[in-house]
SEMAR-124288 format. One line per 8 residues: number of its first residue (from 1); their letters; for each residue x, y, z of N, C-alpha, C, CB. Coordinates in steps of 0.2 Angstrom, whole numbers, plus 2048, in hexadecimal, padded with zeros to 3 digits. Glycine has a CB too. Layout:
% SEMAR-124288
NUM	A	X/Y/Z/X/Y/Z/X/Y/Z/X/Y/Z | ...;
***
This chain:
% SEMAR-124288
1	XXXXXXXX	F96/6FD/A22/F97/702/A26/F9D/701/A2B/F90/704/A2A | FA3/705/A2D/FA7/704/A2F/FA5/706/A36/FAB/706/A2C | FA4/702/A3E/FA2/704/A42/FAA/706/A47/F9B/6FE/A43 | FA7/70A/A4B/FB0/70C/A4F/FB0/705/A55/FB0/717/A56 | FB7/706/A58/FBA/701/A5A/FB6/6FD/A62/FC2/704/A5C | FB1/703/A63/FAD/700/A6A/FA7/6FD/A69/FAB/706/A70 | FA7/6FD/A62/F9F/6FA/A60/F9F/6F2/A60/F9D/6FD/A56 | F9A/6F1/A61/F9A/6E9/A63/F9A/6E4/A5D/F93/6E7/A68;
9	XXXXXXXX	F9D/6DE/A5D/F9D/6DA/A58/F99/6D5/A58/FA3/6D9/A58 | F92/6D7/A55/F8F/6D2/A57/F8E/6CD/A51/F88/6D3/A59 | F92/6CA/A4B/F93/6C6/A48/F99/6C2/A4D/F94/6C8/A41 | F9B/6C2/A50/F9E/6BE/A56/F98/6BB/A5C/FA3/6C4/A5B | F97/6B7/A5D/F92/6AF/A5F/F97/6AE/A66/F93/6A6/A57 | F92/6B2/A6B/F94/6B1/A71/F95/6AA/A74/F8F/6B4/A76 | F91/6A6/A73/F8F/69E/A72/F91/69D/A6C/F88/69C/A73 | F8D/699/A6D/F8E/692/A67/F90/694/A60/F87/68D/A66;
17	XXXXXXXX	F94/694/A5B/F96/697/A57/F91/695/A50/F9F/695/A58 | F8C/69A/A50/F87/695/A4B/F89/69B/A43/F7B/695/A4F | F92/69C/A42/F95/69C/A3C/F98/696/A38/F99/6A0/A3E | F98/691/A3E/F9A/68C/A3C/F97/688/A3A/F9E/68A/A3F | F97/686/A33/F90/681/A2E/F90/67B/A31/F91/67F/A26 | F93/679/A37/F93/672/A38/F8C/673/A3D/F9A/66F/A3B | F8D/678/A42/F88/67A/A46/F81/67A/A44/F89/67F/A49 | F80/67E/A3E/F7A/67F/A3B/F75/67C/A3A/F7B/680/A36;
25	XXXXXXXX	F77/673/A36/F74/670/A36/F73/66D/A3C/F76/66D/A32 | F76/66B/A43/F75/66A/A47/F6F/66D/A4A/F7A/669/A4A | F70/674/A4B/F6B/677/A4F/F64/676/A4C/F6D/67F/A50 | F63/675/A43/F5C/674/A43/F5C/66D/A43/F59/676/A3E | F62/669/A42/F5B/660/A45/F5B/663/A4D/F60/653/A45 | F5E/664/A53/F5C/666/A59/F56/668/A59/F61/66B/A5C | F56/66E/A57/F51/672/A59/F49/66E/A53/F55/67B/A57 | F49/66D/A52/F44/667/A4C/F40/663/A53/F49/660/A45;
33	XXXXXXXX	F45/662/A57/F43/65B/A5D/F3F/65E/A62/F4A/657/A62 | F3D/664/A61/F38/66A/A66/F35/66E/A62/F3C/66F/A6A | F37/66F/A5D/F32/676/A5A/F30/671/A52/F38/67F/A58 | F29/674/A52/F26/673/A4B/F26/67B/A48/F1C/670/A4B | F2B/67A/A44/F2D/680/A40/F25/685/A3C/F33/67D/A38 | F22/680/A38/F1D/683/A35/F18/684/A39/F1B/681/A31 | F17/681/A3D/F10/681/A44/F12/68A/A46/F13/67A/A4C | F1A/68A/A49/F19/691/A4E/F1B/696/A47/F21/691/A56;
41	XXXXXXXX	F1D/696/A40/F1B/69A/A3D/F16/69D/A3C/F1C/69A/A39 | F10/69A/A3B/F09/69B/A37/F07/69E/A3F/F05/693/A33 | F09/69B/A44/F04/69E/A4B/F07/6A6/A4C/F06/699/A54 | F0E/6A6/A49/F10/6AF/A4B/F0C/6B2/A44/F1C/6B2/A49 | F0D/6B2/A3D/F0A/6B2/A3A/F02/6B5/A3B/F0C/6AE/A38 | EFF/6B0/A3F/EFA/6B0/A41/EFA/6B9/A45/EF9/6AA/A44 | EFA/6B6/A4B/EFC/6BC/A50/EFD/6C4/A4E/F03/6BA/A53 | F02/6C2/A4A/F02/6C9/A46/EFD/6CB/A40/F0A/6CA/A42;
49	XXXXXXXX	EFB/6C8/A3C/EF7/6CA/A37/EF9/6CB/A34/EF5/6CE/A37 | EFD/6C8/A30/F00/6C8/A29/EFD/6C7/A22/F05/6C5/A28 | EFD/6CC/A20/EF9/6CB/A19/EFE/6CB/A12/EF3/6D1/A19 | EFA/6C7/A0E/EFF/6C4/A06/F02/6CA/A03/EFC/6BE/9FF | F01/6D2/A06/F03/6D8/A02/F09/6D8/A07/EFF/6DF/A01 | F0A/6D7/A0E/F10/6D8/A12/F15/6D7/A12/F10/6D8/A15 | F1A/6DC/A15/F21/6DA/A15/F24/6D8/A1F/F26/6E1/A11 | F29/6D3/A1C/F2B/6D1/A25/F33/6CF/A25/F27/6C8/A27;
57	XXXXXXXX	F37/6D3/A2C/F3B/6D3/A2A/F3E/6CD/A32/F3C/6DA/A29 | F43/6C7/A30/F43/6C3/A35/F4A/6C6/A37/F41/6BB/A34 | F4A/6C9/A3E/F52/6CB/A40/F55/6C2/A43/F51/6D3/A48 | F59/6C0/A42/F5B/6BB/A43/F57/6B3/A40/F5B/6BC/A4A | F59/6B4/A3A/F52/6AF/A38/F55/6A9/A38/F4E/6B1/A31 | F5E/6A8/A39/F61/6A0/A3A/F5F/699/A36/F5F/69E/A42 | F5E/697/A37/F5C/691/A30/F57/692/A2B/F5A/68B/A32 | F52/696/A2D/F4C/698/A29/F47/696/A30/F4C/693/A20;
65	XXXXXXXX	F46/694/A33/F3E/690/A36/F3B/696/A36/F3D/68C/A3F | F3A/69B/A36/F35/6A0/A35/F35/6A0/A2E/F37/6A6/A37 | F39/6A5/A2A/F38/6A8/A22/F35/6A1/A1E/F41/6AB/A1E | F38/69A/A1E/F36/698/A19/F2E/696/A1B/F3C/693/A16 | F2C/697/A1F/F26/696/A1F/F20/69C/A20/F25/691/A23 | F25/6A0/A20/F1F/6A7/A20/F20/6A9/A1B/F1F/6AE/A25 | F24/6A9/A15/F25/6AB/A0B/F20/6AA/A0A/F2A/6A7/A05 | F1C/6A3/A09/F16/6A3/A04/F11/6A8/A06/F11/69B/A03;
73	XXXXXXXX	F0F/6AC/A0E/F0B/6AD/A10/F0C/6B4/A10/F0B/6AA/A14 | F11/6B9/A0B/F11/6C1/A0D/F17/6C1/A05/F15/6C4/A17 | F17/6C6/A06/F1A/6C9/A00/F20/6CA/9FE/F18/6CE/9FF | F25/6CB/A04/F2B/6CC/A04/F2E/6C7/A0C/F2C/6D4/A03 | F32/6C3/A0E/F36/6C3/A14/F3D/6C6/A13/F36/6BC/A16 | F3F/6C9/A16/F46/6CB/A19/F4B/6C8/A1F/F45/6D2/A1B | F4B/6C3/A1D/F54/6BD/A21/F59/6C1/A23/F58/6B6/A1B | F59/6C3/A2A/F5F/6C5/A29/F64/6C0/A30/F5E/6CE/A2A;
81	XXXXXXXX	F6B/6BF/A2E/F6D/6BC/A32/F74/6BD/A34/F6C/6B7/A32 | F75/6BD/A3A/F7F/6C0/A3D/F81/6BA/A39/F82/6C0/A49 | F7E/6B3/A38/F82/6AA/A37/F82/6AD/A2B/F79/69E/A3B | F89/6AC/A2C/F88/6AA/A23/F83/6A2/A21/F93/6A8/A1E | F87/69F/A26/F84/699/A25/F7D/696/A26/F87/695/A27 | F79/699/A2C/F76/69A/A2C/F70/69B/A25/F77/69D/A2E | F72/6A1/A24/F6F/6A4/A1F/F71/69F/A17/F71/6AC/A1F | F77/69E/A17/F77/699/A11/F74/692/A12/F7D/699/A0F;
89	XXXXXXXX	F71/68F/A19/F6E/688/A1A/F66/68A/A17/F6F/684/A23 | F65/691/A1A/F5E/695/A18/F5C/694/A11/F5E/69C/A18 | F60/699/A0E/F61/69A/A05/F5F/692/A02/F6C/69C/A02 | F64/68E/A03/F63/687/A01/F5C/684/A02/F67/682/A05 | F59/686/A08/F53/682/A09/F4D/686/A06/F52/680/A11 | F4E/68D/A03/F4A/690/A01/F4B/68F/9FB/F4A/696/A03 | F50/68F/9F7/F50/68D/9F1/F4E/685/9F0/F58/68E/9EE | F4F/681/9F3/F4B/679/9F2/F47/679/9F2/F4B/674/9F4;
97	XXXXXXXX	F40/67E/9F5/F3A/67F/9F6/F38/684/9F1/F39/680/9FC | F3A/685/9ED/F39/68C/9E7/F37/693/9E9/F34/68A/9E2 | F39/694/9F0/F36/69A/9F3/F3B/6A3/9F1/F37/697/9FC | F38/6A5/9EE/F3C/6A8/9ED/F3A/6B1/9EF/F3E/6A6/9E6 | F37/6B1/9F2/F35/6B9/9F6/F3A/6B9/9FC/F2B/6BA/9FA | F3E/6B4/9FD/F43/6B7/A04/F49/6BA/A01/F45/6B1/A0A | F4B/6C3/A05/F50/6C6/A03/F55/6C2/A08/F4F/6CE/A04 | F5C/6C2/A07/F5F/6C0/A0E/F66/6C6/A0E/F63/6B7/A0D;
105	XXXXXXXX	F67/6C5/A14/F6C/6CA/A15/F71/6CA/A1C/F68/6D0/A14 | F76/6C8/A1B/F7A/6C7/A20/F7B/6CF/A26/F81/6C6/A1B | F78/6CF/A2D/F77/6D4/A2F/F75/6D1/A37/F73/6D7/A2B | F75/6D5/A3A/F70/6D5/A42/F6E/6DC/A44/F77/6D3/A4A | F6A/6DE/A4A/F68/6E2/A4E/F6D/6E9/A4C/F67/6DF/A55 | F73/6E8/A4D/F76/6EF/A4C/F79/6EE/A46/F7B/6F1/A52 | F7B/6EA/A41/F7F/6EC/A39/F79/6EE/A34/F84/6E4/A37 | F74/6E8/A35/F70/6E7/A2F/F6E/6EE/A2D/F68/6E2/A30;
113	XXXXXXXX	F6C/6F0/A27/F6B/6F6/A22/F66/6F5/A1D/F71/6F8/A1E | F60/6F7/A1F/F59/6F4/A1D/F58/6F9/A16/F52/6F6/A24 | F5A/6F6/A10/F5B/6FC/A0A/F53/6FB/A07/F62/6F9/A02 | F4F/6FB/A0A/F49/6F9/A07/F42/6FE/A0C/F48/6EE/A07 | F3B/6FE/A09/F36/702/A0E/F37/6FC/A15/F2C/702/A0A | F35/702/A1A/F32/700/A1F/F2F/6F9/A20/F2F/704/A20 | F2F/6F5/A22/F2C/6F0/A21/F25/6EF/A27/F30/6EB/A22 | F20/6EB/A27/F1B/6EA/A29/F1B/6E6/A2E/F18/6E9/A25;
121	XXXXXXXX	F1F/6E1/A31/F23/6DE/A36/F27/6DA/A37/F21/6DD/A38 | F2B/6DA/A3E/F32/6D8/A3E/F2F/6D3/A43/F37/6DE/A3F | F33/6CD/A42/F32/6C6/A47/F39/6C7/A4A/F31/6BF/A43 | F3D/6C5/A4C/F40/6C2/A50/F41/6BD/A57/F42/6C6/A4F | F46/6B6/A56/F43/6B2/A5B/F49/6AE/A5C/F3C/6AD/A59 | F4B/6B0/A64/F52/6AE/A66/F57/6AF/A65/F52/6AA/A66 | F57/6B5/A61/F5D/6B9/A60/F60/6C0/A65/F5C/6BD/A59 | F5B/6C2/A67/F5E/6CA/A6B/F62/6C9/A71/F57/6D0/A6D;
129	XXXXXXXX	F63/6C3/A73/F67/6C1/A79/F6D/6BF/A76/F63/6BC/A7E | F70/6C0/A72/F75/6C0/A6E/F78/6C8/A71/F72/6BF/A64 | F75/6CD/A71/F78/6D4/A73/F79/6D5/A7A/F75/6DA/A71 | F7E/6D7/A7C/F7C/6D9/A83/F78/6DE/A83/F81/6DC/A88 | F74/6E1/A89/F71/6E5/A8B/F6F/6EC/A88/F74/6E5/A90 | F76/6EF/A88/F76/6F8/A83/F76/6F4/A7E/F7D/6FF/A83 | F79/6F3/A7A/F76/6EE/A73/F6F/6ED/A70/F79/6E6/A73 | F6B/6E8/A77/F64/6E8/A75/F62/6EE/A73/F5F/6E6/A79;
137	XXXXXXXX	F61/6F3/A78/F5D/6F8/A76/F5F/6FB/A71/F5C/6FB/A7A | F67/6FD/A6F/F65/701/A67/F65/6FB/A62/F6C/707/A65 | F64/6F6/A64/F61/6F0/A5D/F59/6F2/A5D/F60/6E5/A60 | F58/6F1/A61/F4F/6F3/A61/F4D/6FB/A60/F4B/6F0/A6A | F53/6FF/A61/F50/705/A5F/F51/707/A57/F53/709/A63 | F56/702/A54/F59/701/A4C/F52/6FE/A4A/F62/6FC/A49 | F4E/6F8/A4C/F49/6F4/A4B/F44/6FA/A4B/F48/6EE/A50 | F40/6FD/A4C/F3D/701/A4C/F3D/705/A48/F3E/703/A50;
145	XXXXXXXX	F42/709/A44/F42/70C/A3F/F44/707/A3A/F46/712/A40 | F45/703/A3B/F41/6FE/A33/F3A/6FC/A32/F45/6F5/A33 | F36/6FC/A38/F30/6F9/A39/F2B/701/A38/F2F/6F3/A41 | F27/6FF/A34/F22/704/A31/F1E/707/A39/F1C/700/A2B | F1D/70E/A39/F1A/710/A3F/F13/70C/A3D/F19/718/A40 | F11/708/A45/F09/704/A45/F0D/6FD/A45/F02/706/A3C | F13/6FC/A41/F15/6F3/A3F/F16/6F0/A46/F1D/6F1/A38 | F16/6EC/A47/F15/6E6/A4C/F1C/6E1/A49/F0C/6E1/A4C;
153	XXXXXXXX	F1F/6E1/A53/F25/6DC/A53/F22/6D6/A56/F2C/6DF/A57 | F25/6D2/A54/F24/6CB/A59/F2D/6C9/A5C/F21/6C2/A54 | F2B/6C9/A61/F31/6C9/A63/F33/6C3/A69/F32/6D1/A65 | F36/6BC/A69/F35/6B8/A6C/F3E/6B8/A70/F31/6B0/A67 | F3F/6B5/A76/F46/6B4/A79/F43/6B2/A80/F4C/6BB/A78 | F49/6AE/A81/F4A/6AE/A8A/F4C/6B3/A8C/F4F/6AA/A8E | F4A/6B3/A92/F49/6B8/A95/F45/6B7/A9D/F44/6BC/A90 | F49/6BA/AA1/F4A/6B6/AA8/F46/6BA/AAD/F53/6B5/AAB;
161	XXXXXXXX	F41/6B8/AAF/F3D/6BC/AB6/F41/6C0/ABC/F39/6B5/ABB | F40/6C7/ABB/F43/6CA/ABF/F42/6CA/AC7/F43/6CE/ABC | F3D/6C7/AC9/F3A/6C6/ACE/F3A/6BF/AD4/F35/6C8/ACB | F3E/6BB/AD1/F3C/6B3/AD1/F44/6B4/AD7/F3D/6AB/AC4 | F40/6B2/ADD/F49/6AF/AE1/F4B/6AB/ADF/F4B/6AB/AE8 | F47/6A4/ADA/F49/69D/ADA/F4D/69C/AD4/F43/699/ADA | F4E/6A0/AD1/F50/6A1/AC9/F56/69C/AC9/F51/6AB/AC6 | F5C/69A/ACE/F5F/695/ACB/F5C/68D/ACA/F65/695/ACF;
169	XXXXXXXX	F57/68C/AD0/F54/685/ACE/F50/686/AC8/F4E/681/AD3 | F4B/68C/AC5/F4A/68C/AC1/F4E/688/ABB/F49/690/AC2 | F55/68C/ABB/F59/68C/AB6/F5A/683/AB5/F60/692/AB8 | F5D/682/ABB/F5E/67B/ABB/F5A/674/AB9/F5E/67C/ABF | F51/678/AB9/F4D/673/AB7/F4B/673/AAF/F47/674/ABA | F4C/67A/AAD/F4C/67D/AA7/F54/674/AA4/F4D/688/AA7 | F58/678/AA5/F5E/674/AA1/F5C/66C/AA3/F66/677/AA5 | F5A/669/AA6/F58/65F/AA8/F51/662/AA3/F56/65B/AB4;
177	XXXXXXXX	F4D/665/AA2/F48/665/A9D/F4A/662/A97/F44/66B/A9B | F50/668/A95/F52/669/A8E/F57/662/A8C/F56/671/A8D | F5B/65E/A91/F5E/65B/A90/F5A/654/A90/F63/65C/A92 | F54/652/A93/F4E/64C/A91/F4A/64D/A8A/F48/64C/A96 | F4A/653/A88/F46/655/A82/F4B/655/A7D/F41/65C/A81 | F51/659/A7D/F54/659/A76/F5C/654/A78/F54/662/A73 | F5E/654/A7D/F65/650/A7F/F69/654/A80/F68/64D/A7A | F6F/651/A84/F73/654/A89/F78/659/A84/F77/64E/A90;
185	XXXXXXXX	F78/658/A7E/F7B/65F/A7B/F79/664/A7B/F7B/65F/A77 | F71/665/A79/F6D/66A/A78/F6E/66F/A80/F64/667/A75 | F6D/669/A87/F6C/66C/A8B/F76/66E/A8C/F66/668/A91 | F78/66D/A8A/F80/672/A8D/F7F/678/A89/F89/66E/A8A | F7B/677/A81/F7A/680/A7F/F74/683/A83/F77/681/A75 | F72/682/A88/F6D/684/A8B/F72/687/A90/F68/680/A8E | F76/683/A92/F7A/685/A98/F80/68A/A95/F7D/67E/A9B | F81/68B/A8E/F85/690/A8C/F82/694/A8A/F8A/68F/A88;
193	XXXXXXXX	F79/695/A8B/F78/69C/A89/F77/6A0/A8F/F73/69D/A85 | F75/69C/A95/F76/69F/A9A/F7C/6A4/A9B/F76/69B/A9D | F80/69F/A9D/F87/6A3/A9D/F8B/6A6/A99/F8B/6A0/A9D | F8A/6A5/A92/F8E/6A8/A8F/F8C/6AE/A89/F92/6A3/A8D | F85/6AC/A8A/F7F/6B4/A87/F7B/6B8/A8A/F7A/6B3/A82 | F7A/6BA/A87/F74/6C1/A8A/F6E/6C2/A8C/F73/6C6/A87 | F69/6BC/A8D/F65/6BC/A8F/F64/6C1/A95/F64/6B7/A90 | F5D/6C4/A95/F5D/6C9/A9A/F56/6C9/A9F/F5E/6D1/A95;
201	XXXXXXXX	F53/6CE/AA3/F4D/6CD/AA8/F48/6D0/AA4/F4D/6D0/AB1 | F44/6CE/AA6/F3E/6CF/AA2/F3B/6D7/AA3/F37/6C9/AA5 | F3B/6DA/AAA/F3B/6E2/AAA/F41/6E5/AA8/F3A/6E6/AB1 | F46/6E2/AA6/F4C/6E6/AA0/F48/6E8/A9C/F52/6E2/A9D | F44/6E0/A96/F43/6DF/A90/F3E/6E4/A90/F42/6D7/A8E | F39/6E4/A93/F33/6E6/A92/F35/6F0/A92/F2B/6E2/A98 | F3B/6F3/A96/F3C/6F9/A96/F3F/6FC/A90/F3F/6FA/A9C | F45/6F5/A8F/F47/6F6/A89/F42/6F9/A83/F4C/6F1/A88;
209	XXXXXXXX	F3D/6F3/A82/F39/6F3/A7D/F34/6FB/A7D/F34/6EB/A7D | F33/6FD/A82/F2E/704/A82/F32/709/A81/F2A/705/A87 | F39/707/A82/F3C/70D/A81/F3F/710/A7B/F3F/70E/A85 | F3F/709/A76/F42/70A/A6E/F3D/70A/A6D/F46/706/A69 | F36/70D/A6E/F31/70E/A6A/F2B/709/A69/F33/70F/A64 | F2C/703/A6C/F26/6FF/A6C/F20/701/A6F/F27/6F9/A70 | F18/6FF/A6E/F15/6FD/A74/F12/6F5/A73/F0F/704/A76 | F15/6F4/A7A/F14/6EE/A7A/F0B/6EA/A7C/F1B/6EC/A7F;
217	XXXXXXXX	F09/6E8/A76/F02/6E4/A77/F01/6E0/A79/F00/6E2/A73 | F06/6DA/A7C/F07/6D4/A80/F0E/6D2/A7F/F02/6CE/A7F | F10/6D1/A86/F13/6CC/A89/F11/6C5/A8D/F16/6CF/A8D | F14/6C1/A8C/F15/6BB/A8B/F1A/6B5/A8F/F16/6BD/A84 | F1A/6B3/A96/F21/6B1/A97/F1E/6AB/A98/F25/6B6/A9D | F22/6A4/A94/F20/69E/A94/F25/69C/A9B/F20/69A/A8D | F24/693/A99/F28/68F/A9C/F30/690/A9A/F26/688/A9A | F35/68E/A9E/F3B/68D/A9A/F3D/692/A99/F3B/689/A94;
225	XXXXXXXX	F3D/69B/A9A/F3E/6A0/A9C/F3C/6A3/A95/F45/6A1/A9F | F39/6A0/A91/F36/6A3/A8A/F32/6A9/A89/F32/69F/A87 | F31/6AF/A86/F2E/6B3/A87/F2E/6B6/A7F/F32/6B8/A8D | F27/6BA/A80/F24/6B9/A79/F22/6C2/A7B/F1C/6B1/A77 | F25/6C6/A76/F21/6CC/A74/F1C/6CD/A6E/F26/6D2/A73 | F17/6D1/A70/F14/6D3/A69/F15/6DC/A6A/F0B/6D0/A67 | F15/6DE/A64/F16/6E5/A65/F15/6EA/A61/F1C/6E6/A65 | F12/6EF/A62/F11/6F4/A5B/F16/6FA/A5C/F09/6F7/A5B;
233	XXX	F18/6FC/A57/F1D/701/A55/F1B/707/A55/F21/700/A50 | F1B/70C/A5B/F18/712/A5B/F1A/719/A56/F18/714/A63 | F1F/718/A53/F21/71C/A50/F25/720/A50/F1E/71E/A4F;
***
């Protein structure tokens, strides 16, 4: 689809440029040194209720840590991602694991073109702060009319307390976490998502989300500005 000249470009990586295949592999050994990929699959999985007839669509699904371990567990997954490479480190690891129920498709929040039913739910995790602001919301209002009326989002990102004076020591302690747990690289990409992406406050996120049609079942705001939605799609 040919979008006009004011429409945003979100295959353009505000940050860190995760088109480039060298990054790819980096970002999952990094991110490996914090997250058990199959652990927090099977616990969303869980949460939502996914049964072996369903379909799931991951908006930003980046190396696979979601899709390749929620396939054996539903019927169809849908990978979709703004990174080619990405998606082709994905493909590879899905094809060496003989997994073959994941569609893939080069897309985000405002390009992707869901040619298929409605699906039964949509994950996404640490992608929507990739858009600024008016962007989220008509991402999540395009999300919505993909997601079957009744289907449930999981919807995870930072996301910053709108209420907190202290929010720069926060910030500060957050980044010396991230650079003792994963190294003073990981924590300069902390320091360029700040600055250089869209993360947003949490009564933005939660107005945005009711007003593309969620109702939100819980919220969720951990350590480290992490925030966890669950959501049903009112229709």
């Amino acid at each position: 689809m040919i979008q006009p000249a004011w429409h945003y470009d979100e295959l353009r990586h505000p940050g860190v440029d995760y088109n480039d295949p060298s990054q790819v592999a980096v970002y999952d050994e990094r991110h490996r040194r914090f997250r058990d990929y199959r652990r927090d699959a099977e616990a969303v999985i869980e949460r939502l209720g996914v049964k072996p007839e369903d379909t799931i669509l991951d908006m930003g699904a980046g190396t696979g840590a979601f899709v390749l371990h929620a396939a054996p567990l539903c019927r169809t997954v849908y990978a979709v991602d703004v990174s080619r490479a990405m998606l082709d480190y994905c493909r590879g690891q899905a094809a060496a694991r003989k997994i073959e129920n994941i569609v893939f498709q080069q897309g985000g929040f405002l390009t992707y073109e869901h040619r298929a039913d409605p699906v039964d739910f949509i994950v996404s995790s640490a992608a929507l702060h990739h858009l600024p602001d008016f962007w989220k919301f008509l991402g999540l209002q395009r999300l919505a009319r993909i997601l079957k009326p009744g289907g449930r989002l999981y919807l995870f990102d930072i996301v910053f307390p709108g209420k907190d004076p202290a929010i720069r020591g926060q910030i500060e302690v957050w980044i010396n976490q991230m650079k003792e747990k994963v190294g003073a690289e990981f924590a300069a990409e902390v320091e360029t998502h700040i600055r250089d992406e869209h993360s947003t406050y949490d009564w933005i996120m939660e107005g945005m989300l009711a007003r593309a049609g969620f109702r939100i079942d819980k919220a969720d705001y951990g350590s480290g500005f992490g925030a966890t939605y669950l959501c049903t799609n009112n229709g």
